[in-house]
ROLOVO-982806 format. One line per 4 residues: number of its first residue (from 1); their letters; for each residue z negated, y negated, x negated of C-alpha. Coordinates in nm, 2 decimals, padded with zeros to 4 digits. Each point is the difference from the previous one (the first is absolute). Layout:
NUM = a = Z/Y/X  ...
***
This chain:
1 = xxxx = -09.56/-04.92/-10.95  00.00/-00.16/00.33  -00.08/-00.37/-00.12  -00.02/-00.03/-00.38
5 = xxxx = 00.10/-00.32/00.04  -00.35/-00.13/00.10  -00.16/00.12/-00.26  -00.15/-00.25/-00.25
9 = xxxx = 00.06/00.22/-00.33  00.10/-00.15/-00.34  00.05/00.33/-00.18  00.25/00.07/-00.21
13 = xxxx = 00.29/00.21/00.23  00.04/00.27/-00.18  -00.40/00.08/00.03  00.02/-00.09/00.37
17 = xxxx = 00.31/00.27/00.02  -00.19/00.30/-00.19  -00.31/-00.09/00.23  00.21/00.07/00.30
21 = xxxx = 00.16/00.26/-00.06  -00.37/00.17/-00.17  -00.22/-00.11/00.27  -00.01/00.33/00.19
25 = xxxx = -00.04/00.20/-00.34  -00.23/-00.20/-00.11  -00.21/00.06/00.29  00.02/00.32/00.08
29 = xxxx = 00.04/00.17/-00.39  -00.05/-00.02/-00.35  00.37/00.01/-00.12  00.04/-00.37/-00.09
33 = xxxx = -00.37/-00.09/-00.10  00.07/-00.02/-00.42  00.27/-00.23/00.13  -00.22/-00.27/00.17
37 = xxxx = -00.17/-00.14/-00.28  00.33/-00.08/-00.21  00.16/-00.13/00.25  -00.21/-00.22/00.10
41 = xxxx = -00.03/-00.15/-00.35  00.34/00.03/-00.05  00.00/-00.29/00.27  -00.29/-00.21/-00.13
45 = xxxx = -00.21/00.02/00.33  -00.28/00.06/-00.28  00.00/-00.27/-00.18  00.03/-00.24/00.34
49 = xxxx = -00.32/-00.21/-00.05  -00.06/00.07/-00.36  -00.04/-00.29/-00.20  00.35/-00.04/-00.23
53 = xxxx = -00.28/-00.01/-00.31  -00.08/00.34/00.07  00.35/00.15/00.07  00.02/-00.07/00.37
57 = xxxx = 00.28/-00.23/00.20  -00.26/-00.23/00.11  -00.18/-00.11/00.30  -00.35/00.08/00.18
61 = xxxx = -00.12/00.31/00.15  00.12/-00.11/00.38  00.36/00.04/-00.21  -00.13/00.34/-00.01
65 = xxxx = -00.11/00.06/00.34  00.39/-00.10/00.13  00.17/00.26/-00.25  -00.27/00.30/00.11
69 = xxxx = 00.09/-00.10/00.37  00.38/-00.03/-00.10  -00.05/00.35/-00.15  -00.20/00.16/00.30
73 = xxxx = 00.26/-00.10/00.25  00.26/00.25/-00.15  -00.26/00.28/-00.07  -00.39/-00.03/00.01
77 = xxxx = -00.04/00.30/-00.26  00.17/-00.24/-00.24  -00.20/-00.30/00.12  -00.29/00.20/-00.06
81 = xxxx = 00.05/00.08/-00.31  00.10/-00.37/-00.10  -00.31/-00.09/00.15  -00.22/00.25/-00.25
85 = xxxx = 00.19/-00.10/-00.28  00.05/-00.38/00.04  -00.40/-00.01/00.12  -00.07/00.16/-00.36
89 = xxxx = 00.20/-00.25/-00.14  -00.18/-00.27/00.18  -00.35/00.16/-00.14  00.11/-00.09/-00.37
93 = xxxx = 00.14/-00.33/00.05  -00.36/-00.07/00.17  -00.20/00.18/-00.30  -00.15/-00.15/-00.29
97 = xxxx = 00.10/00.24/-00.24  00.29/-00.10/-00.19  00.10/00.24/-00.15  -00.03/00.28/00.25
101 = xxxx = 00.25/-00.23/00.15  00.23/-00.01/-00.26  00.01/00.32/-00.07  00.08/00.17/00.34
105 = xxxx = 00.17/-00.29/00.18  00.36/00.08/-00.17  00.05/00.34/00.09  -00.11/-00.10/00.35
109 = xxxx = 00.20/-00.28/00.03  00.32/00.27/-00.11  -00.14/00.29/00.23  -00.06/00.18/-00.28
113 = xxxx = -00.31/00.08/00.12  -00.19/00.03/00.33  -00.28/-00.23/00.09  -00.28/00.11/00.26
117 = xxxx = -00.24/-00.16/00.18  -00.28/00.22/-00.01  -00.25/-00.28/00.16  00.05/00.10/00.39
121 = xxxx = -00.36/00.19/-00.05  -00.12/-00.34/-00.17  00.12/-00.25/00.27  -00.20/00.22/00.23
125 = xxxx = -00.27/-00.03/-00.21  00.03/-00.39/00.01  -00.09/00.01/00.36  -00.32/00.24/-00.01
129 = xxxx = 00.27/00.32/00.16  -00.06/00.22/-00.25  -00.13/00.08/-00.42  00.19/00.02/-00.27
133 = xxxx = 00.14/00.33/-00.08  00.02/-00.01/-00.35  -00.31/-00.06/-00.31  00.04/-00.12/-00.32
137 = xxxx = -00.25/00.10/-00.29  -00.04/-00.17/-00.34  00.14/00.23/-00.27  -00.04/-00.21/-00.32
141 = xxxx = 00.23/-00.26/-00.01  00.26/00.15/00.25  -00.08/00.09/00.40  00.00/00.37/00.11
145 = xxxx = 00.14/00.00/00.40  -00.04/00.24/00.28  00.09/-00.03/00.35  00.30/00.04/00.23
149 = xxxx = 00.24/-00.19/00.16  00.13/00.19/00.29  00.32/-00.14/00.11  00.20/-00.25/-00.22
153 = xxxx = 00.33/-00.07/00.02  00.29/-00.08/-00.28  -00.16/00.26/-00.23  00.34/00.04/-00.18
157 = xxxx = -00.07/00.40/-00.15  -00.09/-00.08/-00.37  00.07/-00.31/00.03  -00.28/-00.25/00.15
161 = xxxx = -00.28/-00.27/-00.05  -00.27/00.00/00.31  -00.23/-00.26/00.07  -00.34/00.11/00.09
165 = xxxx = -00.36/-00.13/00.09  -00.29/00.20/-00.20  -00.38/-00.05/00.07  -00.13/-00.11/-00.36
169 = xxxx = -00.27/00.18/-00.14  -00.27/-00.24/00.03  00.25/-00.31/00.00  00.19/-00.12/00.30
173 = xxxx = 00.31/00.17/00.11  00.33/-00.10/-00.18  00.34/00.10/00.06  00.21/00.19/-00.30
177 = xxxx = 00.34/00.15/-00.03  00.04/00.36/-00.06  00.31/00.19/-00.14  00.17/00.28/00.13
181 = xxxx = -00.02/00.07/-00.40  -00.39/00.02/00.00  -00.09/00.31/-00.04  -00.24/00.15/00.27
185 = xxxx = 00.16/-00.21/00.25  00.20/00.29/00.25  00.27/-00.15/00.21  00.01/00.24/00.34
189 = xxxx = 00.39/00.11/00.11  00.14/-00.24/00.29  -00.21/-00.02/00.34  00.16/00.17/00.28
193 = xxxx = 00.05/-00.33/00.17  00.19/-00.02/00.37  00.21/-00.26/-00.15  00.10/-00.22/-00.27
197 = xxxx = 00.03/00.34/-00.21  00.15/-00.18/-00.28  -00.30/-00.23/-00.09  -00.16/00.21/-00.29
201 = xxxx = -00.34/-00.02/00.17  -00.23/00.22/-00.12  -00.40/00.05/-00.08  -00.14/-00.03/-00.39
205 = xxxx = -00.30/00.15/-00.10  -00.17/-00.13/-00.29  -00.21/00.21/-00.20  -00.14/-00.12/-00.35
209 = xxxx = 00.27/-00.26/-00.07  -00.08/-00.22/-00.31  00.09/-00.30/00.04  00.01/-00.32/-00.29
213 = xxxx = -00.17/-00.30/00.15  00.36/-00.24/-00.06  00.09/00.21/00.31  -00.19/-00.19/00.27
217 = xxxx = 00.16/-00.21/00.23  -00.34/-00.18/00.09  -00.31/00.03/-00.12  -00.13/-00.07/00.36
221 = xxxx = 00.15/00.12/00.36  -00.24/-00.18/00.19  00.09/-00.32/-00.14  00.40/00.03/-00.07
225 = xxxx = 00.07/00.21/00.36  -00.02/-00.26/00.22  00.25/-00.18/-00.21  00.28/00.29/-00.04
229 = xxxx = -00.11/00.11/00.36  00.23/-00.27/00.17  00.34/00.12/-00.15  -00.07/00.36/-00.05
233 = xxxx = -00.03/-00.05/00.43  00.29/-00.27/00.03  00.23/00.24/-00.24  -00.12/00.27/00.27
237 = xxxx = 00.06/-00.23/00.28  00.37/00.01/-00.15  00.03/00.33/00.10  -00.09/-00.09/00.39
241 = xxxx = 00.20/-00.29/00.00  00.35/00.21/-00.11  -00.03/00.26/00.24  -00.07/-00.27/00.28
245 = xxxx = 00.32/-00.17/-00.08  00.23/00.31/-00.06  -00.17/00.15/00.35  00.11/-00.35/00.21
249 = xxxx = 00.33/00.00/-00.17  00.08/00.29/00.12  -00.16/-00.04/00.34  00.19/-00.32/00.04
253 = xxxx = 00.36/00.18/-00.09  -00.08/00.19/00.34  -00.07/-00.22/00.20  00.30/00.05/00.27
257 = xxxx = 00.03/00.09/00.36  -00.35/00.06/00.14  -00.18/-00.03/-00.28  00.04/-00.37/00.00
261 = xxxx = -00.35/-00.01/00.17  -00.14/00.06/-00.40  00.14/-00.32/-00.11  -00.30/-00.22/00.08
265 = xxxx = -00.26/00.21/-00.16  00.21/00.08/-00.27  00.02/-00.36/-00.06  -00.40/-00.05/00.06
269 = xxxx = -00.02/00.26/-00.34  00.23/-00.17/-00.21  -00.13/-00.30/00.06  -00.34/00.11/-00.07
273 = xxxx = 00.08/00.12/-00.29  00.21/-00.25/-00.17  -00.36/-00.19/00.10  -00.23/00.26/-00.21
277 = xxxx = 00.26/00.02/-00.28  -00.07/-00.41/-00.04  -00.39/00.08/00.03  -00.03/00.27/-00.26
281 = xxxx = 00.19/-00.20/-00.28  -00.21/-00.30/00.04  -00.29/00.19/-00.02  00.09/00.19/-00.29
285 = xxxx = 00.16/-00.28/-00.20  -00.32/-00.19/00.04  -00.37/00.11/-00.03  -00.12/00.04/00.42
289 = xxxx = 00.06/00.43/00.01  -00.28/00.00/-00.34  -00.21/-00.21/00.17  00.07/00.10/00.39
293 = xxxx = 00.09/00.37/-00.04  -00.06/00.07/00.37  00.35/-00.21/00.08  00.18/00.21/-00.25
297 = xxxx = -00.14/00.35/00.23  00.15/-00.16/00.32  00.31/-00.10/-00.13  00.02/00.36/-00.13
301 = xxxx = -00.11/00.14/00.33  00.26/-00.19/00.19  00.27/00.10/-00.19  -00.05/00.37/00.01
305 = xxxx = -00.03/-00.07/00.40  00.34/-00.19/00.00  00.17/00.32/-00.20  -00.14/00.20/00.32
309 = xxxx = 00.16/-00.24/00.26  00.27/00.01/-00.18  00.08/00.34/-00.04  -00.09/00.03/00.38
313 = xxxx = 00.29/-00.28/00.10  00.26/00.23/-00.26  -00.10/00.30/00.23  00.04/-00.16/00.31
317 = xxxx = 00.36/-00.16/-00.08  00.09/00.37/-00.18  -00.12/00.20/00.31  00.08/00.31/-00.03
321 = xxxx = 00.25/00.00/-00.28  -00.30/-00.06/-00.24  -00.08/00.37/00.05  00.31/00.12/-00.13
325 = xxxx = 00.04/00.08/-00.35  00.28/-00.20/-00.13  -00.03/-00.30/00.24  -00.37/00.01/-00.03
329 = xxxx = -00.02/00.06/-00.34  -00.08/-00.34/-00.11  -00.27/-00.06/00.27  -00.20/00.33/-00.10
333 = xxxx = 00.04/-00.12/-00.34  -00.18/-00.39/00.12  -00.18/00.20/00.20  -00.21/00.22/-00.25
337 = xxxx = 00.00/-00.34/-00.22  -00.19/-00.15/00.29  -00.26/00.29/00.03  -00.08/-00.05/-00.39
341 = xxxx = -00.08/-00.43/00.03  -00.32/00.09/00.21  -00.14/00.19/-00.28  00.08/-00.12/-00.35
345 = xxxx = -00.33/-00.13/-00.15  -00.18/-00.18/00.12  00.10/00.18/00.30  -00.01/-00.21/00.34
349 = xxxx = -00.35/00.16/00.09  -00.14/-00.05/-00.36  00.15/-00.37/00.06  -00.17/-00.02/00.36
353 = xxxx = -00.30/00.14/-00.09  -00.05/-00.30/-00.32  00.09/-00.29/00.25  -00.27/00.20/00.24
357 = xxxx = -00.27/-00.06/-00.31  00.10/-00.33/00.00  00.01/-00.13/00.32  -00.39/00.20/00.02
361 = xxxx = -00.09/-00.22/-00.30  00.13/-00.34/00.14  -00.19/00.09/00.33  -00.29/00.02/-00.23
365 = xxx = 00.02/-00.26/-00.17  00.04/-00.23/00.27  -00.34/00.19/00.18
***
């Protein structure tokens, strides 16, 4: 790699090595996706921000954040499958239920088992996008589930817990954790996705699952999602913030002859985001992105945009040699990685379309 030496990783070397040498494969197949998960437990990324009382290594959730971005900048299919599991994680250590907690966090913790977020359809939700796609029914003391969750990603085959948002029966919506062990609950084959290939993302359909009530995560979304929303986001952030920083490091490595010219903007990025990097962990370490979600959005938005100017600047110092296969390789690869930031949800046009609402209802107000 041009300039590994500005990256800012702390991961273990022999992880860094297989992500290197992966990263294409990950992207563009399946081959190496059962491989993911153990190796990243193998390393302990997951237990990074896990209290020691529960089996982690310590630290906070901006702890977190660092190792998915220290992740992402060898491989984004790995970062984004960090991000789905370390985000489920996140959602038990912020539940009330003890012993759901207790019983799945281990096997997490080992990569024995996947963990999914299954609440992109309920952070939508959270800003007035879009219903919930899945009911819940009483059926006498446990809950029968139907519903779908159309793309989900980290749904290890046979082998997962999913987090998902249900519209109570007459009760306020809650968020519970299904099984790829429930029976009625149908796991589609992987997505035919451009890229990161390796990911296990795939849909769930969810058709007369029985559920026991000591499976909810919450007992209400509206009031717990705006607490969870700020690092499922910042852990997603991570994501944006790796690819940024493997895309200038490589940039900066050609910077010779003519290309000199790139330096200053280059600079102008970096700089910028070292600057958002500060932002986002205050924010998440303290309470602001609960109570100011809207800063949390931008901060998003602006990172996606700096993984575009990036990737711009790489093309421009490549030139043409980007477009061959071997010496272009890795490009293509940050490239397609680049195409997927804009549209992870909340997508940037979900994101711009809630900071729309908002600014309409501060006009308001003020009127």
């Amino acid at each position: 790699m041009a300039a590994a030496t500005e990256r800012t990783t702390a991961l273990p070397a022999d992880l860094a090595a297989w992500l290197d040498h992966a990263a294409i494969s990950l992207d563009t197949t399946s081959d190496d996706a059962a491989a993911i998960l153990p190796r990243l437990a193998d390393a302990g990324v997951f237990r990074i921000g896990v209290p020691t009382a529960f089996g982690g290594s310590g630290g906070d959730v901006t702890d977190a954040v660092r190792a998915v971005a220290a992740v992402s900048e060898r491989s984004l299919a790995a970062g984004f499958v960090f991000w789905g599991h370390r985000t489920y994680i996140e959602y038990l250590l912020q539940s009330p239920n003890e012993g759901l907690r207790t019983r799945l966090l281990p096997a997490l913790l080992a990569g024995r088992r996947g963990g999914a977020t299954g609440l992109s359809n309920a952070m939508k939700f959270l800003s007035g996008i879009e219903e919930l796609q899945i009911r819940a029914s009483a059926a006498g003391d446990a809950l029968r589930i139907d519903g779908k969750l159309p793309w989900v990603t980290n749904l290890q085959p046979h082998n997962f817990d999913v987090a998902a948002a249900v519209e109570g029966d007459n009760a306020p919506a809650f968020i519970v954790s299904l099984s790829s062990e429930d029976e009625g609950l149908e796991r589609s084959p992987d997505l035919d996705l451009m890229a990161l290939r390796a990911t296990r993302t795939a849909a769930v359909k969810i058709d007369n699952v029985l559920v026991d009530r000591d499976r909810i995560i919450h007992p209400d979304a509206h009031a717990w999602l705006p607490r969870v929303r700020p690092a499922f986001l910042g852990l997603q952030c991570g994501m944006s913030i790796g690819l940024a920083r493997s895309t200038i490091a490589e940039t900066r490595g050609r910077l010779k002859g003519g290309r000199g010219v790139l330096a200053e903007p280059l600079d102008l990025l970096a700089s910028e985001l070292s600057q958002i990097e500060g932002r986002l962990a205050k924010g998440i370490a303290g309470t602001l992105f609960e109570t100011e979600p809207w800063l949390l959005f931008r901060l998003r938005i602006r990172l996606a945009e700096i993984v575009a100017e990036a990737v711009q600047l790489e093309l421009c110092a490549a030139g043409g040699a980007a477009y061959l296969s071997q010496p272009g390789e890795g490009f293509q690869r940050r490239l397609r990685e680049s195409a997927f930031i804009p549209v992870v949800t909340p997508s940037l046009v979900q994101l711009k379309t809630a900071l729309a609402a908002h600014a309409r209802s501060v006009v308001s107000e003020v009127a």
